[in-house]
Legacy VTK file of the C-alpha trace (Angstrom):
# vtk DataFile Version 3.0
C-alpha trace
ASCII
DATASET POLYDATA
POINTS 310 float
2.301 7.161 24.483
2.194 6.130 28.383
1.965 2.401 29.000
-1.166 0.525 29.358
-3.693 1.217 32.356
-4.584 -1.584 34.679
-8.108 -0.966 33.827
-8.414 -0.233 30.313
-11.106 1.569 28.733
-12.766 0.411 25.646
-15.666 2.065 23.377
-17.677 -0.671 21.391
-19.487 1.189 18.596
-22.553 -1.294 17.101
-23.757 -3.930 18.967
-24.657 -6.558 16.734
-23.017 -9.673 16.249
-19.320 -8.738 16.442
-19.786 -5.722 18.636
-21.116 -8.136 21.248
-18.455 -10.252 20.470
-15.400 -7.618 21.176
-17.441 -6.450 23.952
-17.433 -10.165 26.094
-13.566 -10.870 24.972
-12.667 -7.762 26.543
-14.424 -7.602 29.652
-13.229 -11.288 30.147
-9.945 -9.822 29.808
-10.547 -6.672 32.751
-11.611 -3.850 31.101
-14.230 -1.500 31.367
-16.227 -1.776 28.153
-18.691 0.985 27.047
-21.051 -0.014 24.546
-23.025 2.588 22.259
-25.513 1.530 19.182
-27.306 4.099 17.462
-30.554 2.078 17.048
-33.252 2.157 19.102
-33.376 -1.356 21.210
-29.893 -2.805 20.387
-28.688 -2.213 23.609
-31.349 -4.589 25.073
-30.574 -7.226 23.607
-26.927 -6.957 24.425
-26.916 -8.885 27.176
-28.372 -11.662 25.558
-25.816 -11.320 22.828
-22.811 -11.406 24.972
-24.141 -13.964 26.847
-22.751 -17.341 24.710
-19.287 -15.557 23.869
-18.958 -15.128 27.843
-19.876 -18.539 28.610
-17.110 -20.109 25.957
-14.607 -17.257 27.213
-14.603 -19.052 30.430
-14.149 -22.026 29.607
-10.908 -21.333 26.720
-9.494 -19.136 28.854
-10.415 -19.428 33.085
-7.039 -18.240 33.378
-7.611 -14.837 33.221
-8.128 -11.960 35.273
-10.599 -10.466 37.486
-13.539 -9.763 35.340
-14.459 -6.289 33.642
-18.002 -4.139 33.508
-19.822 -3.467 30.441
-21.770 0.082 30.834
-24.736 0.707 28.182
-24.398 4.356 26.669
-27.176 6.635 25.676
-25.022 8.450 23.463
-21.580 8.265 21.226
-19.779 10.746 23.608
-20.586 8.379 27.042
-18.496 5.716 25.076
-16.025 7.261 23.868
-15.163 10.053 26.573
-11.281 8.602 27.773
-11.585 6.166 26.027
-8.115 4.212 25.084
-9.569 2.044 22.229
-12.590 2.684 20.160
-13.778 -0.620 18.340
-15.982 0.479 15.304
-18.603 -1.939 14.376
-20.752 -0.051 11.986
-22.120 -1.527 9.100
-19.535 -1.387 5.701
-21.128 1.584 4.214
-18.738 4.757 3.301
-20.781 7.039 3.711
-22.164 5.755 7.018
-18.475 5.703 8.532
-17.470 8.960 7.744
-20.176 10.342 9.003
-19.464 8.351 12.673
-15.887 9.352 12.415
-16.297 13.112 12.125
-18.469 13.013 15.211
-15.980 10.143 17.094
-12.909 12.618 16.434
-14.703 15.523 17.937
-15.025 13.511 21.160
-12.142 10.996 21.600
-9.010 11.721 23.741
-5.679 12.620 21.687
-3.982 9.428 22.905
-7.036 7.207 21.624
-6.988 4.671 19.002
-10.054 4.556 16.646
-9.914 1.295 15.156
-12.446 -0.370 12.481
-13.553 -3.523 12.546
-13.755 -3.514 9.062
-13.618 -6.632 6.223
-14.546 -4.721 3.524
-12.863 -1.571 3.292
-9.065 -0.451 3.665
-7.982 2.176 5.516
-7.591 4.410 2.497
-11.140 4.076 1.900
-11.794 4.976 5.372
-9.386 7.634 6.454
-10.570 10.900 4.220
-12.442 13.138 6.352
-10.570 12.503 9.457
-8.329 15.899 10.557
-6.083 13.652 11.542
-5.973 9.952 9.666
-3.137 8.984 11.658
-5.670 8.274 14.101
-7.352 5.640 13.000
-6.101 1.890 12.039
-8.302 -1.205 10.667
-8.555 -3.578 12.928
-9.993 -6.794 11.176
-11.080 -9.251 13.596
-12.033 -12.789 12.053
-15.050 -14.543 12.889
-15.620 -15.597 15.524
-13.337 -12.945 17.637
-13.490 -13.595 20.746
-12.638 -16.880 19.744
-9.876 -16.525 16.970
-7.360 -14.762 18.393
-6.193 -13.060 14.968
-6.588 -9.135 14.584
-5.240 -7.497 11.264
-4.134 -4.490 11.535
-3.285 -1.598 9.636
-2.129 2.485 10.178
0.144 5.221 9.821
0.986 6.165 13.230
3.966 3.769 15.058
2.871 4.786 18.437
-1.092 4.260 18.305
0.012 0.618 15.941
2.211 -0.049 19.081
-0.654 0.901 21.350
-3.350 -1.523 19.766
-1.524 -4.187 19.688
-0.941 -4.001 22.971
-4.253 -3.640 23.601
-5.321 -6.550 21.744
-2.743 -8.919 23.222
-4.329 -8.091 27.040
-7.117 -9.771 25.432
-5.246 -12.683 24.331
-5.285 -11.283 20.300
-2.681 -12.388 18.012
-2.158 -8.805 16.346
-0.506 -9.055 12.593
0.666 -5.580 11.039
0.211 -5.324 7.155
3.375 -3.457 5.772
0.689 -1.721 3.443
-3.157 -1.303 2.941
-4.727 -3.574 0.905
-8.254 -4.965 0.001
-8.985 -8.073 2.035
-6.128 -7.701 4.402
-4.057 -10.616 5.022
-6.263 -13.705 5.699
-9.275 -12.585 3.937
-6.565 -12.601 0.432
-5.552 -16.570 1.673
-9.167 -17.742 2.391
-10.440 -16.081 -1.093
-7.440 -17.425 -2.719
-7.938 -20.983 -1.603
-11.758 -20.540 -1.860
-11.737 -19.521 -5.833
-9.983 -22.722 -6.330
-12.079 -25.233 -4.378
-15.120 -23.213 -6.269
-12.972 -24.289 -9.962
-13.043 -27.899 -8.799
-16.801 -28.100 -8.509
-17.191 -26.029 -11.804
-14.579 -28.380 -13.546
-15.757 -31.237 -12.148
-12.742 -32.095 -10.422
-14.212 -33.440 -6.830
-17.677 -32.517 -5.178
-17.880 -30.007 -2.246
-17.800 -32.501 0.110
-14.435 -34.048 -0.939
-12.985 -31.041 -1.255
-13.951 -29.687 2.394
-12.955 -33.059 3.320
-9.697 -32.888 1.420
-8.703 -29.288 3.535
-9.771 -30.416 6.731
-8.056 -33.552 7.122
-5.007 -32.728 4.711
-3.571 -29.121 4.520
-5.850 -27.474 6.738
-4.860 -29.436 9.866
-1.148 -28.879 9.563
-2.033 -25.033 8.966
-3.106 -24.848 12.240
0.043 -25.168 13.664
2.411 -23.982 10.423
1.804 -21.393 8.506
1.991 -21.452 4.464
5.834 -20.684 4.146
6.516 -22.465 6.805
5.348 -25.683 5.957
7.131 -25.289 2.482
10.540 -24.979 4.877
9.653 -28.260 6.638
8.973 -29.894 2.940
12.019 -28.962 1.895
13.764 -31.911 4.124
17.094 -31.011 5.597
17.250 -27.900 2.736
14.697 -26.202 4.349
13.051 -23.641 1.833
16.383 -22.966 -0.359
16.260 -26.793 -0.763
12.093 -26.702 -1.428
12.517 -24.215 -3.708
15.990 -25.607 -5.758
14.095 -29.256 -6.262
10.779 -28.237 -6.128
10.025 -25.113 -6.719
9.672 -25.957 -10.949
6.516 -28.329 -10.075
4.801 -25.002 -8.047
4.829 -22.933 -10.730
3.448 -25.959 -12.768
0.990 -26.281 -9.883
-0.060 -21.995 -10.338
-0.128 -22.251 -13.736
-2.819 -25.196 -13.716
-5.430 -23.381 -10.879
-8.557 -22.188 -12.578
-10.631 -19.106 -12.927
-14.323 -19.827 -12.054
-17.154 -18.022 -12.559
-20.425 -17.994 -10.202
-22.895 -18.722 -12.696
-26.022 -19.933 -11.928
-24.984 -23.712 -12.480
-22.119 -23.419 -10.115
-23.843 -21.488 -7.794
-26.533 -24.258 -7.183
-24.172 -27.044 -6.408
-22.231 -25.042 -4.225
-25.525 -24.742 -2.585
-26.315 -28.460 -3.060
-23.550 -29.121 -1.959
-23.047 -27.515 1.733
-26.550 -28.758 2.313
-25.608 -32.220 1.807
-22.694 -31.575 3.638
-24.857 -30.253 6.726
-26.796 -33.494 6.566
-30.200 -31.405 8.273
-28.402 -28.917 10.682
-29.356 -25.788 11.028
-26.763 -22.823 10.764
-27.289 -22.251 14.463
-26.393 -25.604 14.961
-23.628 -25.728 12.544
-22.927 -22.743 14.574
-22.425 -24.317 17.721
-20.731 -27.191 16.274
-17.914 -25.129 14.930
-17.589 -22.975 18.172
-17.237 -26.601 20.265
-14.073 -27.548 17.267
-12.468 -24.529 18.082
-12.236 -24.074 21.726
-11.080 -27.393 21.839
-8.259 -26.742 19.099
-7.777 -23.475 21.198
-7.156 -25.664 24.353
-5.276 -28.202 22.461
-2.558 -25.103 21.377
-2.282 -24.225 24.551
-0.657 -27.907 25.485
1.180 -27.772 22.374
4.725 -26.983 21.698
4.608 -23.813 19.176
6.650 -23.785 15.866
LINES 1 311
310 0 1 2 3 4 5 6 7 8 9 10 11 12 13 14 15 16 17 18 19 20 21 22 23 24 25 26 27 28 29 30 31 32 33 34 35 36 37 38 39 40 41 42 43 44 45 46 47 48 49 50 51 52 53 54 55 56 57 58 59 60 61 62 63 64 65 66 67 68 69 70 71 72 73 74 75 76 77 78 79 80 81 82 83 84 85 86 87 88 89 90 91 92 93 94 95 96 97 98 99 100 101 102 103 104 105 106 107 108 109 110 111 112 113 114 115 116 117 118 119 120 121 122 123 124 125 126 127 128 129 130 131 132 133 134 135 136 137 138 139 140 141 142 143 144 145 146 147 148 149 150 151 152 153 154 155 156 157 158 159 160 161 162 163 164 165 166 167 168 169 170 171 172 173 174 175 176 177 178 179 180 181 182 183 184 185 186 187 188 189 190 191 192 193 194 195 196 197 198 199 200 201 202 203 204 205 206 207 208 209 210 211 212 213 214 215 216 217 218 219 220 221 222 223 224 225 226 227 228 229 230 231 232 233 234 235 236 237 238 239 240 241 242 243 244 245 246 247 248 249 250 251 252 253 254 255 256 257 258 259 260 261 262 263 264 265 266 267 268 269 270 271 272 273 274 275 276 277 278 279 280 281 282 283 284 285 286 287 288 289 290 291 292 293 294 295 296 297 298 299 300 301 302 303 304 305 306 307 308 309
């Protein structure tokens, strides 16, 4: 496939919440973003939508570029006419997506890279249908994305992979490629990991939420944010590195695995889980929790930046 164009031109299918998202990172970044939603109104409110993302876009990243254009669509084939990427935002029904892909492929240049936005499904789930699957990849943003840079990726074609991730990292995307599909992609299978065993402690009465949100964000979760799982196992290991982790240490992991529980959401655990995040949010609203967490992370984002990277 040819290298990138100067201006490149993105389809943004679904223009809700992460639609409008994708749509402000990448006309921060230069492109020319088409936007298409097939119910009646969303595109007035798009605007709106894209209007917070833009704001904190400019200030994490003023560096960038001369600005893109966002063009409203009547219909699919205005978006995704020469198109390079198509971002699929639709909501995760099966049924729903197939439906949007068999009219997408019909329209989309050879060259062009249909990518999902999906948490929920795999690419096997998605691909049947398609004359040619080697179109399409998932392209799992995480929440916030035009704030955290990770994209997941996943497809059967080198060249379009290649292509994407290109794309993405014009917009500033860190771009990860799973080796194989699989149900909750990469960070989805940490955070649900980690998550089932915070959700044990409540149930076994091991710490309340708040100590254990406390516990993460001021103990393991702050080094993850510069070192990443294996990694900071090869810095524990001293002068050994991992071999040397793993030789003295490696015994009193297993221990560790063997002794993480199995919960079960039942009603009980389920309310203090409740009780307990509303404690935690002392009287804020989600919008306000909202904003709060936006603010931590643009000023982690601008605090990477300065830092030296691992």
């Amino acid at each position: 496939m040819d290298e990138l164009p100067s201006t490149p031109k993105i389809a943004i299918l679904g223009a809700g919440l992460i639609g409008a998202a994708w749509a402000a990172l990448f006309v921060h970044h230069g492109a020319e973003v088409r936007v298409w939603d097939p119910v009646d109104g969303a595109l007035s409110g798009l605007s709106a939508r894209m209007a917070v993302p833009r704001a904190q876009l400019a200030e994490v990243a003023p560096e960038a570029g001369p600005r893109g254009s966002v063009i409203l669509c009547d219909t699919l084939e205005q978006a995704v006419a020469g198109a390079d990427l198509i971002q699929e935002n639709a909501p995760e029904s099966l049924s729903l997506k197939h439906a949007l892909y068999a009219q997408v492929e019909a329209l989309m240049a050879d060259d062009a890279v249909l990518a999902s936005s999906t948490s929920a499904l795999t690419w096997s789930d998605l691909s049947p249908g398609l004359r040619d699957p080697a179109r399409l990849i998932t392209a799992h943003p995480f929440n916030p994305p035009h704030l955290v840079p990770l994209v997941e990726i996943y497809g059967i074609d080198p060249a379009r992979l290649a292509r994407a991730e290109a794309l993405y990292r014009r917009a500033d995307r860190v771009p990860v490629r799973l080796k194989k599909d699989a149900t909750g992609h990469i960070a989805n299978r940490l955070a649900s990991a980690l998550w089932r065993e915070a959700v044990f402690m409540v149930q076994d009465g091991i710490a309340d939420v708040e100590a254990i949100d406390a516990a993460l964000v001021n103990g393991p979760g702050l080094r993850w944010s510069v070192l990443g799982a294996h990694m900071a196992y090869h810095l524990g290991g001293g002068a050994g590195g991992m071999a040397g982790y793993l030789a003295h240490l490696g015994p009193s992991q297993e221990r560790r695995w063997a002794a993480l529980g199995t919960p079960t959401l039942s009603a009980a655990v389920q309310a203090e889980l409740v009780a307990g995040v509303e404690r935690e949010a002392v009287g804020r609203s989600i919008a306000a929790l909202e904003t709060a967490r936006d603010n931590a992370l643009i000023a982690a984002l601008r605090a990477r930046k300065e830092a030296p990277h691992v």
